[in-house]
N, C-alpha and C positions, 0 to 999 in steps of 0.2 A: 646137792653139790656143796663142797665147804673148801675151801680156798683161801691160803696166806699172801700176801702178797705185799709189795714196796708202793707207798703212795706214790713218792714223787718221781721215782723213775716211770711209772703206771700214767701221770697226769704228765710228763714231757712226753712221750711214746705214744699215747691216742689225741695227741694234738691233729691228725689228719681226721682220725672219725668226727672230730667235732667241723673239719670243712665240708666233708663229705656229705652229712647230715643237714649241715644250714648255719646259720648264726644262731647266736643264743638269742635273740631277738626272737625264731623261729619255737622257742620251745614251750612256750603257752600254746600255741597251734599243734602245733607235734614233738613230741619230745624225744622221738628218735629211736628205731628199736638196731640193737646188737645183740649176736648171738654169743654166749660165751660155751665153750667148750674145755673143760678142765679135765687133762689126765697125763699120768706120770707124773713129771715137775713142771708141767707149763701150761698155758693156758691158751686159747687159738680163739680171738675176735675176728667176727666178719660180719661185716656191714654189707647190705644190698638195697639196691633200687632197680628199675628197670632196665637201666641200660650201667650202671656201674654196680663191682663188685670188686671192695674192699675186703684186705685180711692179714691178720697181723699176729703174732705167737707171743708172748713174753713170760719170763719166768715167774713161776708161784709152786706156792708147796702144798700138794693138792693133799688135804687131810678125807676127801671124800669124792672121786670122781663125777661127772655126770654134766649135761649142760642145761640151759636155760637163756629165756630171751627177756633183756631190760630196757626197760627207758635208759638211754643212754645221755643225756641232756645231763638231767638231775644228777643220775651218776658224777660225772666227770664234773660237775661244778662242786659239789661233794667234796670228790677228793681231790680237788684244785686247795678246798680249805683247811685242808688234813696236814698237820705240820711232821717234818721228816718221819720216817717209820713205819710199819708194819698198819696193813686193816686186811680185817677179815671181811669174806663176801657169802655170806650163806642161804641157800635156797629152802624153803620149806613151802609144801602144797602150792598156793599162788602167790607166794610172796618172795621174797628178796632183802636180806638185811646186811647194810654195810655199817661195820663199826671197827674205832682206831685203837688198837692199842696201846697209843700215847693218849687219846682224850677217854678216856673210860668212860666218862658220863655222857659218850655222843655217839647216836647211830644215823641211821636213814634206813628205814622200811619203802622199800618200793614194791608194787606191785605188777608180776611179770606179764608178759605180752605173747596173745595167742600165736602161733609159726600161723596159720591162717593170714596174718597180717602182714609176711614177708613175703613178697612180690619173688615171681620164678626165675631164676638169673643162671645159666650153665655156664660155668668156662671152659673154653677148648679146650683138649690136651692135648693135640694136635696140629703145633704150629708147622707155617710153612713155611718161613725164614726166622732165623733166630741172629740176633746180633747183637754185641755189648760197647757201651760206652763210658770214659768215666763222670762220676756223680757231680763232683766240684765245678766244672768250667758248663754245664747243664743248667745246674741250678742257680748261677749266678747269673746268667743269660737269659731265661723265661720268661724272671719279670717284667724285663723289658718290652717284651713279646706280646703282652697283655691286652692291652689298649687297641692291637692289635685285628680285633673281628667285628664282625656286622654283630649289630645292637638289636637290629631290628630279625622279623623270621619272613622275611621276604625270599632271602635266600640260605636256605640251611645252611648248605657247604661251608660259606664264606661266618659260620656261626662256629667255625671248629678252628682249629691248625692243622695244616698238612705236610705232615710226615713224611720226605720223598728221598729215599734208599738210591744211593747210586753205587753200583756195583763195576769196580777196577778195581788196581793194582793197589790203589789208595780209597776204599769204601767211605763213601760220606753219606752224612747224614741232613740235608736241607729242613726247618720247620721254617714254614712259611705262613702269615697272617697279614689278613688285608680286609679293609672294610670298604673296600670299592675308591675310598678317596686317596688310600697309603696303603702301604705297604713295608713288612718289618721279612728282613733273609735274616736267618742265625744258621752256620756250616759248623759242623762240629762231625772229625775225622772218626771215625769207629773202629775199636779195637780188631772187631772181629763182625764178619759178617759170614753166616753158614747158611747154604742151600738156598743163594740167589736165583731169580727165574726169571726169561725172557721181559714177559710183559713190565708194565709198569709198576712199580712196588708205590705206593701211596697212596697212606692212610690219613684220616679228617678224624683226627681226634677233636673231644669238647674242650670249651675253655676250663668248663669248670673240674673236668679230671686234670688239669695243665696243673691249677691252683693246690689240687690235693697231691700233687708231684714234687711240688714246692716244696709244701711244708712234709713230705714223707723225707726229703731230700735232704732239708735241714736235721735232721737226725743223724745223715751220715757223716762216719768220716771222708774225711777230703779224699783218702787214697780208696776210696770203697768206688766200685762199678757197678752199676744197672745190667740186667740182661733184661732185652727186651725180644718178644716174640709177637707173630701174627701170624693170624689167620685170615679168611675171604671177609668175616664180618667182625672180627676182636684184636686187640693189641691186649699182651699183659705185661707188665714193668714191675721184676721180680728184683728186690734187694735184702741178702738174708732170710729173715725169717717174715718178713712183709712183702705183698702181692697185690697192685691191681690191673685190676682185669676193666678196659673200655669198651662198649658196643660203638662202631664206626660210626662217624655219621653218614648219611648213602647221599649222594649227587656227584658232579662233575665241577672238581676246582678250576680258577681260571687260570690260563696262561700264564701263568708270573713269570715267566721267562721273557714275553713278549713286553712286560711292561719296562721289567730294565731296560735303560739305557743301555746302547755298545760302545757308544761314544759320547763325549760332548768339547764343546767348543765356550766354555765359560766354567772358569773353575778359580772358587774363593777357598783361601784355605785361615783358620783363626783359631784359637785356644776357645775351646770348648765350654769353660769357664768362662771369660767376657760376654761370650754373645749369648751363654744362659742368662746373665745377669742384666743384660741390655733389654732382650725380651723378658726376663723378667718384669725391670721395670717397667716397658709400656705396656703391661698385662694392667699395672695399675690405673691407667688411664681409662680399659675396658669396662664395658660391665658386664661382662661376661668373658668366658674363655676361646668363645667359638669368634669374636670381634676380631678382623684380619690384621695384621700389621706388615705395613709396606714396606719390603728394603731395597735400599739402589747401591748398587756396589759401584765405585771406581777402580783404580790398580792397587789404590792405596785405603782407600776408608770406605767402610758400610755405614750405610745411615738409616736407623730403623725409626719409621715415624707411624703414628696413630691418632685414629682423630674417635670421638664420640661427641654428638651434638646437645648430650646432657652434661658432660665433665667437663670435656675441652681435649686439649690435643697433647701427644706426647712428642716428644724427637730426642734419638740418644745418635752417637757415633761411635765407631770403633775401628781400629788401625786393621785392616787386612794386606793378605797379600792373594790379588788377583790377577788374572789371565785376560782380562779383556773390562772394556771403559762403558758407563753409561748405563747399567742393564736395572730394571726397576721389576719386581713382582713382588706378590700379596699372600700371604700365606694364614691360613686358619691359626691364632695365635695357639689352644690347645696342642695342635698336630706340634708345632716346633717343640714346646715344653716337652713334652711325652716323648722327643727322639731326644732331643739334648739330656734328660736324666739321663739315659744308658753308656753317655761318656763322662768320663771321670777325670778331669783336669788335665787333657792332650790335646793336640791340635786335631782338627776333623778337617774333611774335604768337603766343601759342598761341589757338585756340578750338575749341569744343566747346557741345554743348547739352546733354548725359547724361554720368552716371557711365559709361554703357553704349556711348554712340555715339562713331561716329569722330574723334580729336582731328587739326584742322589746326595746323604749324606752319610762319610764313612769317617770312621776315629783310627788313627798311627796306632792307639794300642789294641782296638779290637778288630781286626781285620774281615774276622769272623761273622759282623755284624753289619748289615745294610740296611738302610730307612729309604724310603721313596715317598715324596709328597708330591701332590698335586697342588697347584696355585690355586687359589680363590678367585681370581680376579689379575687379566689379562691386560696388560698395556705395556706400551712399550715408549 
């Protein structure tokens, strides 16, 4: 195989194979194989693992057809250093040589990698619902969504997001993430949803296809759409000339319908900004992120305080407008940080009905988005 191609379009464009495969921290241990397939004017990457299958087409000007498998590590740090312009990719016996048209005196010999060592991966082609969304308001929303799953493999499910298809007049789309103590809803309307079916439609995708979503996502343009399909065990998220393909994770997610609140009876409302900045500060007081800090609201002021018995203690205030007098709970300082980033200088709502029960947090500009915490520590 012998192959023209553009560095830097080449090195922005397989920025997801490099999440796919690991950190570059990961490439002394394994440096990653990709298959490359060159014929006509283009060139077709696909990345696999066990349960993920990556793939991606880009243009090149194929002076000699045929494919081959590379460490892909080495590769793409390569022509990360490759300044604008043209490098060839050429195959001979077991070898692999990339060199730039602009540095003459610079190549990279790599040597290729047996298909023996690509793990067995089919994608469906036989989806059973197919539906599209657009790209922009997705991918701005996910990351929020992150922080989102169980850490630990106690419980697979809750090690995924789940996917829940609701089929009207108006097709939604719910991703739901909860690591037993919070809870993150993102609603996001579907353009199109084809060949809906009685049962339940929802899939427990992994986190780490979520992350390789992100950055495929960051590629597009804003007005570009996802078509997304599924089958009894695959989801694929097809955009242009790039595809992946997730294997489900299998168990039974939890009610997250049961956890929201219907109602509550205690509701603060504040600029988003202040009371990042307030918990910010008594974050300094902590010595770690997981240290609780206490708030007691009145109608008029929140007052967040924190104690540690090696620093000393914090207390800030801040001007609210609240629904009821006197109310005090304890909140894991982390969990607030991690929902306060996802608003963006608006006012939010907090509610709750107990020191004890679950607090909602929702922001005027993103309606789409709900947080649910749980208190740390109960008094009233």
């Amino acid at each position: 195989m012998h192959i023209t191609a553009e560095s830097t379009t080449w090195a922005h464009a397989l920025k997801p194979f490099l999440t796919f495969l690991g950190t570059l921290e990961d490439s002394s241990k394994d440096p990653g194989a990709i298959t490359f397939q060159g014929e006509r004017d283009s060139v077709t990457i696909t990345a696999i693992s066990h349960t993920l299958h990556l793939q991606q087409t880009l243009p090149a000007k194929i002076n000699k057809p045929g494919s081959s498998i590379i460490p892909f590590i080495p590769f793409y740090q390569f022509l990360k250093t490759l300044s604008a312009g043209a490098f060839t990719l050429t195959t001979k016996g077991a070898n692999c040589t990339i060199t730039s048209k602009e540095q003459t005196n610079c190549e990279l010999k790599l040597k290729m990698i047996s298909s023996e060592n690509i793990p067995p991966f089919s994608p469906s082609r036989t989806p059973e619902v197919t539906w599209t969304i657009p790209s922009a308001p997705l991918i701005d929303s996910l990351p929020s969504l992150l922080p989102y799953v169980e850490k630990h493999h106690t419980r697979p499910a809750l090690q995924g997001f789940l996917f829940h298809l609701t089929a009207s007049s108006k097709p939604l789309l719910s991703i739901i993430g909860t690591d037993g103590h919070r809870l993150a809803k993102y609603d996001l309307p579907l353009e199109t949803l084809e060949n809906p079916h009685d049962s339940p439609m929802k899939y427990i995708i992994s986190k780490h296809t979520i992350h390789i979503l992100i950055d495929m996502g960051r590629h597009l343009p804003a007005s570009e759409s996802w078509l997304m399909t599924a089958t009894k065990n695959q989801v694929t998220f097809t955009f242009g000339c790039a595809s992946l393909t997730n294997t489900l994770i299998e168990g039974q997610y939890v009610n997250y319908r049961a956890i929201i609140p219907s109602t509550s009876t205690f509701t603060v409302r504040r600029s988003s900004t202040s009371f990042h900045e307030a918990v910010r500060r008594m974050n300094t007081v902590n010595n770690t992120v997981d240290h609780p800090i206490r708030i007691t609201a009145d109608d008029r002021r929140m007052t967040l305080t924190t104690k540690d018995h090696m620093i000393g203690d914090g207390l800030d205030s801040i001007d609210v407008h609240s629904s009821s007098l006197n109310n005090s709970i304890e909140f894991n300082t982390k969990f607030l940080l991690d929902l306060l980033k996802a608003f963006d200088q608006e006012m939010i709502t907090w509610k709750r009905n107990s020191s004890d029960s679950p607090s909602c947090f929702t922001g005027d500009n993103h309606p789409d988005l709900l947080f649910i915490v749980m208190p740390t520590v109960t008094k009233t």
